[in-house]
C-alpha positions as CSV (number, residue, x, y, z in Angstrom):
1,X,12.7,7.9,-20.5
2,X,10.6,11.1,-19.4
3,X,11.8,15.0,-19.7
4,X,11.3,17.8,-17.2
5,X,10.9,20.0,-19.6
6,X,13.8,19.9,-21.6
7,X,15.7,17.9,-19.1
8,X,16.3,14.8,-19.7
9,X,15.2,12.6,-17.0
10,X,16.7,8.5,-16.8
11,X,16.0,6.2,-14.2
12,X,16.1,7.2,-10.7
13,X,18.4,5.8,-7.8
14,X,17.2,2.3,-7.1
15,X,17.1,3.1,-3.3
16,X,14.3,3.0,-0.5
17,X,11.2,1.4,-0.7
18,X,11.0,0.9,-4.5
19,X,14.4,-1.1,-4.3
20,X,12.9,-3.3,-1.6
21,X,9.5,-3.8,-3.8
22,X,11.7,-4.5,-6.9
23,X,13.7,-7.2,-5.1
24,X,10.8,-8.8,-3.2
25,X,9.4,-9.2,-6.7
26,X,12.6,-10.2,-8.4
27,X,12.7,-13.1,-5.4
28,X,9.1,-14.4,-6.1
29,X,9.7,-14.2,-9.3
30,X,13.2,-17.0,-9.3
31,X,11.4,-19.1,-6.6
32,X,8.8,-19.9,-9.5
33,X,11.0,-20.1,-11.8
34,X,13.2,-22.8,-10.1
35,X,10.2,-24.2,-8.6
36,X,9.0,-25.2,-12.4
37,X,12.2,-26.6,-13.0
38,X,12.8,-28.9,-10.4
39,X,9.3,-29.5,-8.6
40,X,6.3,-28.4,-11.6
41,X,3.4,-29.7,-9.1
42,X,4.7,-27.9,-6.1
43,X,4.7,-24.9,-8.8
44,X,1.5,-25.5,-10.0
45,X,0.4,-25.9,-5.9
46,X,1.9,-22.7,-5.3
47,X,0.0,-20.4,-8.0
48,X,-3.0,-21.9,-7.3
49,X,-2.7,-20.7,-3.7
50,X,-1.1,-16.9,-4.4
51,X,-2.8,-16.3,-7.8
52,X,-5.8,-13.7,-7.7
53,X,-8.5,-16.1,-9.0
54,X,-12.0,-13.9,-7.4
55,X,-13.8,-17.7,-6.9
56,X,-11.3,-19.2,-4.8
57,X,-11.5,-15.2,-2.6
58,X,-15.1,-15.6,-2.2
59,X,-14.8,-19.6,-0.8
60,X,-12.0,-17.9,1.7
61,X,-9.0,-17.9,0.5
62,X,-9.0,-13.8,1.8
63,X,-5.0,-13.4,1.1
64,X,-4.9,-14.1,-2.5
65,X,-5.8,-10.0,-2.6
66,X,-2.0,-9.6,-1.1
67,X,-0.3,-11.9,-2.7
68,X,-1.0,-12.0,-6.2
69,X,0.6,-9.0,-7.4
70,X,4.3,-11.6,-6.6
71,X,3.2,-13.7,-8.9
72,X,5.0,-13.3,-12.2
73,X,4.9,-16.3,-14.7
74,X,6.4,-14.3,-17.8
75,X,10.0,-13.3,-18.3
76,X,9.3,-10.9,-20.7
77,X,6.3,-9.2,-18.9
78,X,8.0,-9.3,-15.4
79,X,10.8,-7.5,-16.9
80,X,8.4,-4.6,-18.3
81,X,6.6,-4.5,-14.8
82,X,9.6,-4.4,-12.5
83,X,11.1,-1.8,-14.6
84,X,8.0,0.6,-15.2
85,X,8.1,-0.3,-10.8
86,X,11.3,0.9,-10.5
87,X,11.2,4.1,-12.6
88,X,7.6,5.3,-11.5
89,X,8.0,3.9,-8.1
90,X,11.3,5.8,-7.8
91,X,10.5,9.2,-9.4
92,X,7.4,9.4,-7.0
93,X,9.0,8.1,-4.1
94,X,11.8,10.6,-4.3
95,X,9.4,13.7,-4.3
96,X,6.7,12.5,-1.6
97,X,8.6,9.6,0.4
98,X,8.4,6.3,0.7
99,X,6.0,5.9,3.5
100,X,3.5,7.8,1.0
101,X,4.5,5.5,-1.9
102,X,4.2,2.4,-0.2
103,X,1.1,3.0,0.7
104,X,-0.1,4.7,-2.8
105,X,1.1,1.1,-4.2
106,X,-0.4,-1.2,-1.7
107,X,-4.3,0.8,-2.2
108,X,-3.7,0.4,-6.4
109,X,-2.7,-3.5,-5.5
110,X,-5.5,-3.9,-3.6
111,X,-8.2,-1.4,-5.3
112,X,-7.4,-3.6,-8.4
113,X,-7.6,-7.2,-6.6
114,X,-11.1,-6.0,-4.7
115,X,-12.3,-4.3,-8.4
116,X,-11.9,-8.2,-10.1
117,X,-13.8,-9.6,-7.0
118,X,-16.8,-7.2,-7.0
119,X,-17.1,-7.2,-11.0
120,X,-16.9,-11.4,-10.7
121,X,-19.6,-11.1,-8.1
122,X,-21.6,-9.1,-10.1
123,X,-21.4,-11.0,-13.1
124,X,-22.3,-14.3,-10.9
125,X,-25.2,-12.6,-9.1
126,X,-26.8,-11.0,-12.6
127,X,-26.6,-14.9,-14.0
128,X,-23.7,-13.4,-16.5
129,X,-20.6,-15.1,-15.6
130,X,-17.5,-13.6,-16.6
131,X,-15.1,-15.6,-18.5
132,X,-12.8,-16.7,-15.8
133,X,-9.0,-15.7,-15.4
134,X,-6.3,-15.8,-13.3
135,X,-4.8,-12.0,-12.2
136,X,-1.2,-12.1,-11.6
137,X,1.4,-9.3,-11.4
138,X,1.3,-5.6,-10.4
139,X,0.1,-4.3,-13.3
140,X,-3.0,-3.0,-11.6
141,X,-0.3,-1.2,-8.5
142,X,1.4,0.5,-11.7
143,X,-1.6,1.8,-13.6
144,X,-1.9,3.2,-9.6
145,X,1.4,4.7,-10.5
146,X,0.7,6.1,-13.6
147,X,-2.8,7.5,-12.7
148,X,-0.5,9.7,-9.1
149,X,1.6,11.2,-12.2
150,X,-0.9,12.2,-14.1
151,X,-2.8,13.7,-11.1
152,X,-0.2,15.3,-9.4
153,X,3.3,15.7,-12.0
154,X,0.8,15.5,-15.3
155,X,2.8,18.6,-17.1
156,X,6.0,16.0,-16.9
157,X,6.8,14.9,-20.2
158,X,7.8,11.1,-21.2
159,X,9.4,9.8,-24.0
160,X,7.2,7.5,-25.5
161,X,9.1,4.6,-26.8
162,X,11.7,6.9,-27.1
163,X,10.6,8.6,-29.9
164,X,7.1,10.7,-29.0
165,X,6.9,13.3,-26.2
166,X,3.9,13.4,-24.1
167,X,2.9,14.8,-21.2
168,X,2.2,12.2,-17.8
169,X,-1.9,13.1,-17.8
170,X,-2.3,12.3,-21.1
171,X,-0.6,9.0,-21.3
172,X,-2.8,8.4,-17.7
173,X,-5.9,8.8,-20.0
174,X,-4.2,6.6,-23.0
175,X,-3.9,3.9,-20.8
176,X,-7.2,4.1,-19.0
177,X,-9.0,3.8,-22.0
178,X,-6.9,1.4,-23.6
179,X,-8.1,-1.2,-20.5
180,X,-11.7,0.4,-21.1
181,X,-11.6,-1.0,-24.1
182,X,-10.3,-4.6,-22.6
183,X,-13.3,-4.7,-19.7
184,X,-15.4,-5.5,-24.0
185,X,-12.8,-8.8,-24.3
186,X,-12.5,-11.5,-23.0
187,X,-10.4,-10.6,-19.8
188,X,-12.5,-8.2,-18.9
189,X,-12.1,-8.9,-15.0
190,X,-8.2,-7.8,-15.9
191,X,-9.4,-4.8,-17.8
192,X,-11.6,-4.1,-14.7
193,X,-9.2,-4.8,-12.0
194,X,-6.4,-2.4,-13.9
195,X,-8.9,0.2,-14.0
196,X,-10.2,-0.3,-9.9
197,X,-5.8,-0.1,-8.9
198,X,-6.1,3.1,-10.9
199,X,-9.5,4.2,-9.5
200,X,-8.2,3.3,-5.9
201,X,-4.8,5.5,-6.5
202,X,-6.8,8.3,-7.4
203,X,-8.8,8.3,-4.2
204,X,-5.1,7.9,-2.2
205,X,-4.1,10.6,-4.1
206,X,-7.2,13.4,-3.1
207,X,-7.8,12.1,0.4
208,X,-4.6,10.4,2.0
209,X,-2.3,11.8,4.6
210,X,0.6,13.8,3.3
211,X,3.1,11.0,5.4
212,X,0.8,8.1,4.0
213,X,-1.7,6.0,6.2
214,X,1.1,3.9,7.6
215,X,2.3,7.1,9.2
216,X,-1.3,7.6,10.7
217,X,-1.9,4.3,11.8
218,X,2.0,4.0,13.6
219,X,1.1,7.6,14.9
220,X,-2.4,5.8,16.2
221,X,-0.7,3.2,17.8
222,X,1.7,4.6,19.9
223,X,-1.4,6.7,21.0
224,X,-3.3,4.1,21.8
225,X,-0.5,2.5,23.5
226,X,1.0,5.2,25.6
227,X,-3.2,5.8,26.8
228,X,-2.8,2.5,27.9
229,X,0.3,2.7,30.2
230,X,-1.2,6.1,31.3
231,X,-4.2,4.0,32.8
232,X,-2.1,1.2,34.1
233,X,0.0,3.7,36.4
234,X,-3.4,5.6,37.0
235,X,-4.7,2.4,38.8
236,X,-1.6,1.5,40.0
237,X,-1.7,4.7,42.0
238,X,-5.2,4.4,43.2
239,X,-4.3,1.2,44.9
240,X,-1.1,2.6,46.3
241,X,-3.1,5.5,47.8
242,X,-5.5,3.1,49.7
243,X,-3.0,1.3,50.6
244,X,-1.2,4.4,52.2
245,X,-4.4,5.3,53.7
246,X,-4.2,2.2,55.6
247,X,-1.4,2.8,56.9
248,X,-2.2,6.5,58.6
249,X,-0.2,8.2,55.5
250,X,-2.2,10.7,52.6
251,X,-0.2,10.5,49.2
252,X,-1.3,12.7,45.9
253,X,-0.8,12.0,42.7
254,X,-1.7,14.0,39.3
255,X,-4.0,13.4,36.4
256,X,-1.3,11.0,34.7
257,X,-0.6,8.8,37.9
258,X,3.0,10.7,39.2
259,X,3.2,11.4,42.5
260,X,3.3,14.4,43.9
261,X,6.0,15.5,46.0
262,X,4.2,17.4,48.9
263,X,7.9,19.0,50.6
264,X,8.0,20.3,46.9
265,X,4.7,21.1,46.4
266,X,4.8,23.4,49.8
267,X,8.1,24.8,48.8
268,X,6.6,26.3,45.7
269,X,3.9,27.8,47.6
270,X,6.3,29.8,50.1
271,X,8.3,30.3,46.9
272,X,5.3,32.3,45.3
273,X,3.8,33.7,48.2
């Protein structure tokens, strides 16, 4: 548990978007399960197409950036990953929304994912394979958790398995250096790909939108859209003035395609005249 300082501070509500990240995750997590139970090659069928393995990305497989972080083959480690989810997940969502979090966890997923690819790349290009492994889980969208607290909340103060207070920045800078130290091993594409979710969360962090990019992009949209509709009734009115023309009648219309009412229009003039 974490302290404000010298408030304590226990889970938060388990509402909004990091309930529905927790669940979808929970979900995954049972189908596999059951899946290994009753059917182990459809299991086996089913990592192998959801599993970040960088290889099988660079031959095409372009969704296995999205999907891997649902993969969760450990009881014991899912359980530690959906509950560090739910508490950081919760305590930022609840003081910057959860368009901004969903967002902030969707670049970490992804910044980690893209990190593994371009390291494996690397490695493959230089004639110094990595060792190859298999990325699963959303340990790399959490280290993009830890790394926004630290950044933006690092005077908060956790309990360190319950027993040590420290503050949020340092244990950001803990666990950076502790996967520093993993990019020497032998998983060093993990190491790397924890480090690129946290790299990617500080970049959402300095330069994203204060409503997140999904509030951008839906504002874009709409934008886009409505400029649209705007140019369909502009042409539609073009054509309904030549066709008026035709006809021995003259018809206005305005800069967004509404017609003008000319017994209005001359009214107003009298009116200010």
């Amino acid at each position: 548990m974490a302290r404000f300082g010298t408030a304590q501070f226990a889970f938060p509500e388990f509402t909004g978007s990091t309930r529905r990240l927790v669940l979808w995750n929970v979900g995954a997590f049972f189908v596999l399960l059951v899946l290994n139970l009753v059917r182990p090659e459809m299991f086996q069928w089913l990592v192998n197409h959801t599993a970040l393995r960088p290889d099988l990305v660079t031959a095409g497989r372009l969704w296995l950036p999205l999907t891997y972080s649902f993969v969760h083959l450990s009881m014991i480690g899912t359980l530690f990953e959906l509950l560090s989810l739910w508490f950081l997940g919760g305590f930022l969502e609840s003081l910057h929304g959860g368009r901004w979090f969903d967002g902030l966890y969707a670049v970490s997923v992804l910044g980690a994912a893209i990190t593994a690819i371009v390291i494996y790349a690397i490695g493959q290009v230089a004639g110094y394979p990595p060792p190859m492994v298999v990325i699963t889980g959303c340990l790399g969208g959490i280290f993009g958790l830890i790394t926004a607290i630290g950044l933006l909340h690092g005077e908060v103060q956790f309990q360190l398995f319950f027993v040590i207070g420290i503050k949020a920045k340092y244990l950001a800078i803990i666990y950076a250096l502790i996967a520093l130290a993993g990019t020497f091993g032998e998983q060093r594409i993990y190491a790397f790909a924890q480090l690129g979710g946290g790299l990617a969360a500080l970049v959402y962090v300095r330069y994203a939108p204060r409503r997140g990019f999904g509030f951008v992009f839906s504002e874009g949209w709409y934008g886009l859209r409505n400029r649209y509709y705007r140019w369909k009734r502009r042409r539609a009115a073009s054509k309904f003035q030549v066709y008026m023309k035709k006809q021995g009648r003259t018809v206005r219309f305005d800069g967004q395609g509404r017609l003008i009412d000319e017994d209005e229009d001359h009214d107003d003039r009298k009116r200010w005249n």
